[in-house]
C-alpha positions in Angstrom: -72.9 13.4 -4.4 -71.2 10.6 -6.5 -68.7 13.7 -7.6 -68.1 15.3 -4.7 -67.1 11.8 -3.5 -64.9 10.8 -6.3 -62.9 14.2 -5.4 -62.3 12.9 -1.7 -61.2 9.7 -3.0 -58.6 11.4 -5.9 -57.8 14.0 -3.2 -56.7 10.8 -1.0 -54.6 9.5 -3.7 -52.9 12.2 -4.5 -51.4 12.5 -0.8 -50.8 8.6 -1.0 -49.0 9.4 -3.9 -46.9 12.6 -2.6 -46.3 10.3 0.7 -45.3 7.6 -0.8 -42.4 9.7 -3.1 -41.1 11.9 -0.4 -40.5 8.7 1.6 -38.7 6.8 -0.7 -37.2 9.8 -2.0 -36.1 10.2 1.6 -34.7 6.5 1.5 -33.1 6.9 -1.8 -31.1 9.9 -0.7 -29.7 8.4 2.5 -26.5 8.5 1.0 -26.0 11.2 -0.7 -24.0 13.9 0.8 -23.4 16.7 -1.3 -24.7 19.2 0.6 -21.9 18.4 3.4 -19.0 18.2 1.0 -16.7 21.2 1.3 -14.6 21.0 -2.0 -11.3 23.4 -1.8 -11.8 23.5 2.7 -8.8 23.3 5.2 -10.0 22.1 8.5 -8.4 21.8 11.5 -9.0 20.6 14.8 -6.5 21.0 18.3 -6.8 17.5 20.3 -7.2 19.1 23.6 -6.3 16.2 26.5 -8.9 16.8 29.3 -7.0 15.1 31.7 -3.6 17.1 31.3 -5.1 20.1 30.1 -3.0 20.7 26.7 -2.9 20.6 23.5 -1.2 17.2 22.2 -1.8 16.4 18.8 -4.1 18.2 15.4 -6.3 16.8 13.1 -5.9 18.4 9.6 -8.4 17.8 6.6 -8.3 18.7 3.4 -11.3 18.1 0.5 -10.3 18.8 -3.2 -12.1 18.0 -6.4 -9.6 15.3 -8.1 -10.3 13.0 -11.6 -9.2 9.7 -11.9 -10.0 7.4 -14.7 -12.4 9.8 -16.2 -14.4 9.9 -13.3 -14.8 12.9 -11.1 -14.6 12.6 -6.7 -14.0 14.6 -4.0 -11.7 13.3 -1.6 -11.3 13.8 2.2 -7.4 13.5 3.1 -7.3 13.4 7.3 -3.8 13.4 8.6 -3.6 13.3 12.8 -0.4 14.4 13.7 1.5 14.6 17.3 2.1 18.1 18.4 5.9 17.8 17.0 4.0 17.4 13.9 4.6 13.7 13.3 1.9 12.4 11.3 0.4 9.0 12.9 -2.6 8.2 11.1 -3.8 8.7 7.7 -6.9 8.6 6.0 -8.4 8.8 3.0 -12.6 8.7 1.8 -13.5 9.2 -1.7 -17.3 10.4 -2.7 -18.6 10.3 -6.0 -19.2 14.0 -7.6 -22.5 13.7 -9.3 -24.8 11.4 -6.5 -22.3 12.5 -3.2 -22.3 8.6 -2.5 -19.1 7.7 -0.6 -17.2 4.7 -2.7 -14.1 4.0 -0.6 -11.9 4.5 2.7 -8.5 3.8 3.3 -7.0 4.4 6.6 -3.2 3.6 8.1 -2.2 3.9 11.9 1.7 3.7 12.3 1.5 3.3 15.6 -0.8 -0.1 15.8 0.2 -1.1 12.2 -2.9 -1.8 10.5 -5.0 -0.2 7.7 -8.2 -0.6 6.4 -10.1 -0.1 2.7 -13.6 -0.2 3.0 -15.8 -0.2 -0.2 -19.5 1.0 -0.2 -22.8 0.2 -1.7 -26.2 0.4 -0.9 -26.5 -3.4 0.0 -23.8 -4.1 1.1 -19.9 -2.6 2.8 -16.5 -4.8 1.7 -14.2 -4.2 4.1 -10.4 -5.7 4.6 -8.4 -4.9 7.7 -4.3 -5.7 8.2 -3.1 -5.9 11.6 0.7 -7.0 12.7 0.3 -9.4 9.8 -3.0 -10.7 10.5 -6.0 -10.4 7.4 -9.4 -10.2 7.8 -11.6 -9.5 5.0 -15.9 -9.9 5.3 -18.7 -8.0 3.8 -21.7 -6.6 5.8 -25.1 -8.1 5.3 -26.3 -4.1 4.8 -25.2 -1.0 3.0 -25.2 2.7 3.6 -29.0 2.9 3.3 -29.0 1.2 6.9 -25.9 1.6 8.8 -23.4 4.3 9.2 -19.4 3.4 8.7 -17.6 5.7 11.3 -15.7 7.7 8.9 -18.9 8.6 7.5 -20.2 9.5 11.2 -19.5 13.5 10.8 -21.3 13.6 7.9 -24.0 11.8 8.8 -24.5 14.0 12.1 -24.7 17.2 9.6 -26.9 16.1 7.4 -29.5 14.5 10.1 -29.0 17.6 12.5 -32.4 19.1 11.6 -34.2 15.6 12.1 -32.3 14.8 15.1 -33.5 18.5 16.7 -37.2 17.3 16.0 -37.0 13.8 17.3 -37.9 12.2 20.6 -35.5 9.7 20.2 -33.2 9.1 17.0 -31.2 6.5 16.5 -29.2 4.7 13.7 -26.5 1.9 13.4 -22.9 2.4 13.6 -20.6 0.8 11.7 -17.2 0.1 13.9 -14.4 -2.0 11.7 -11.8 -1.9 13.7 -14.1 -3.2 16.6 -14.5 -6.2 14.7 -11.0 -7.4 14.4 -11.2 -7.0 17.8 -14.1 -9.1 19.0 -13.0 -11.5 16.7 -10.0 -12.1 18.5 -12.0 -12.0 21.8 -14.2 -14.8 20.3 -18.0 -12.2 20.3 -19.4 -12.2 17.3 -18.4 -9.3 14.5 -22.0 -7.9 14.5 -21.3 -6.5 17.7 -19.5 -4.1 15.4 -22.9 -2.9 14.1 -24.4 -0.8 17.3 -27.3 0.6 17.4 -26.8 4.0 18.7 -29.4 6.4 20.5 -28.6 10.6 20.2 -29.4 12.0 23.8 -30.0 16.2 23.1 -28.6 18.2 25.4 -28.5 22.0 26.2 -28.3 24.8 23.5 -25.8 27.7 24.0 -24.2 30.8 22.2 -20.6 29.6 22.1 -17.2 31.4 20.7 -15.5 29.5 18.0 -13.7 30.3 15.1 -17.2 31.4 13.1 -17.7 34.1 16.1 -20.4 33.6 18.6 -23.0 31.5 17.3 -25.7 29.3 18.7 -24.8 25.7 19.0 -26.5 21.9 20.4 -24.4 20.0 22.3 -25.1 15.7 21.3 -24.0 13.2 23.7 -23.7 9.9 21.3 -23.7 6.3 23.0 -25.1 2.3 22.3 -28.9 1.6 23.2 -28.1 -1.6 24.9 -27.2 -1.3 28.4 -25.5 -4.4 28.0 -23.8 -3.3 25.3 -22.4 0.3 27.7 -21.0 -2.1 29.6 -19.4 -5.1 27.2 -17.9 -2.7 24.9 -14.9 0.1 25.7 -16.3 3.6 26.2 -13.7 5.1 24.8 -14.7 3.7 21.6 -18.2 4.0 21.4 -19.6 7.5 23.0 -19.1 10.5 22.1 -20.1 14.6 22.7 -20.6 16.7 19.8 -21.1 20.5 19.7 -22.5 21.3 16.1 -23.4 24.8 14.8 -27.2 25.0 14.7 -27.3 26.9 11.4 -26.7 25.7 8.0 -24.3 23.7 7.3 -24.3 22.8 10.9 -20.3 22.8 11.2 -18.6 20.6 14.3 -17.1 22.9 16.3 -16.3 20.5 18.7 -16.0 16.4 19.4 -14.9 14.8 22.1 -13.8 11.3 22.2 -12.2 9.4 25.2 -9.9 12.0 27.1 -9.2 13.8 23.7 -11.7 16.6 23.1 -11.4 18.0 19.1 -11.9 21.9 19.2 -12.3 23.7 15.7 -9.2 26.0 15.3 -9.2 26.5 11.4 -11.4 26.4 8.7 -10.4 28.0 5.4 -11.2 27.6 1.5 -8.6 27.1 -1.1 -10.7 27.5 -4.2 
């Protein structure tokens, strides 16, 4: 009796154990995205205005391996151009090679005159914003274990896709900077920048794209708080994805505002 028992008991530890390293392995890896990271890809997107029914403007990535100071990243470079081909914003984001943890973000808009750096951690995010001469630099109380910056949102939605099929109701914070110079100057506090956002699943569809006719989920994105639908600008913070259900989930579409993002290129260089 007294060893049958002592077998329960190890038996119990042993999934205590194998619990307890899955989830924090699960925690540990929240940033890591390796698996997403498409070194040597050309991507492009047609901004498709909803409203006037044309194409005005692309979206053009590019991710190469590059080296600086002995260190080894992959960097997304994100140029939106007009349809004359004018470039208006760009961006850069830098992930580490070996652990897929983003390190920094740098973003210019020539037509508001500003640009960001952000710089990441797991505690914590550095950010510093210049606007028509204005400055505002702060540091977020939590890192990329807990919140998710917006220019990591894409890759965030790829690498949850499978939880977020198999969940009632998932939800994470999003990290909006440029919201927070914002609301700043309206006098609300910068956390408001930090949303907590809910992922509402919507139908599943075969749907032609680039890749062929494959089977997609359509996401509508958008703030828990009711009050916070209705403080904060729409345009800004909900938004419809259509995301390829296999592996590696690629977004075929985004919409955003009036502007819906349609996949129209995706090519490898290497």
């Amino acid at each position: 009796m007294l060893f049958k028992r002592t077998n329960v008991d190890t038996s119990k530890i042993f999934f205590l154990f194998l619990f307890l390293f899955l989830y924090f392995f699960s925690i540990s890896a929240k940033g890591d995205y390796s698996n997403e990271l498409m070194s040597g890809a050309k991507i492009i997107f047609h901004h498709w205005n909803v409203e006037k029914s044309k194409v005005t403007g692309y979206s053009n990535f590019l991710y190469e391996k590059i080296n600086k100071n002995g260190q080894q990243f992959i960097l997304e470079k994100n140029e939106n151009t007009k349809q004359n081909g004018e470039v208006f914003t760009r961006k850069k984001l830098w992930f580490d090679v070996n652990s897929g943890m983003p390190i920094r973000y740098e973003e210019e808009d020539f037509r508001k005159d500003f640009r960001i750096i952000n710089k990441y951690s797991e505690k914590k995010i550095k950010t510093n914003l210049y606007r028509a001469g204005k400055i505002l630099e702060f540091e977020t109380k939590k890192g990329l274990a807990d919140i998710v910056p917006m220019e990591i949102f894409f890759f965030f939605l790829r690498k949850n896709f499978q939880h977020i099929l198999i969940s009632d109701s998932f939800s994470f914070t999003l990290f909006l900077p440029l919201l927070a110079m914002d609301l700043e100057e309206k006098g609300l506090p910068r956390s408001m920048s930090m949303i907590q956002m809910i992922v509402d699943l919507k139908e599943e569809k075969i749907t032609d794209s680039i890749l062929g006719q494959i089977w997609a989920r359509k996401l509508i994105i958008f703030p828990k708080s009711a009050l916070l639908r209705a403080l904060l600008p729409s345009e800004k913070t909900n938004f419809e994805f259509l995301i390829a259900k296999n592996s590696p989930h690629y977004i075929l579409e985004f919409k955003v505002g009036k502007t819906k993002h349609i996949l129209k290129e995706l090519i490898f260089l290497e």
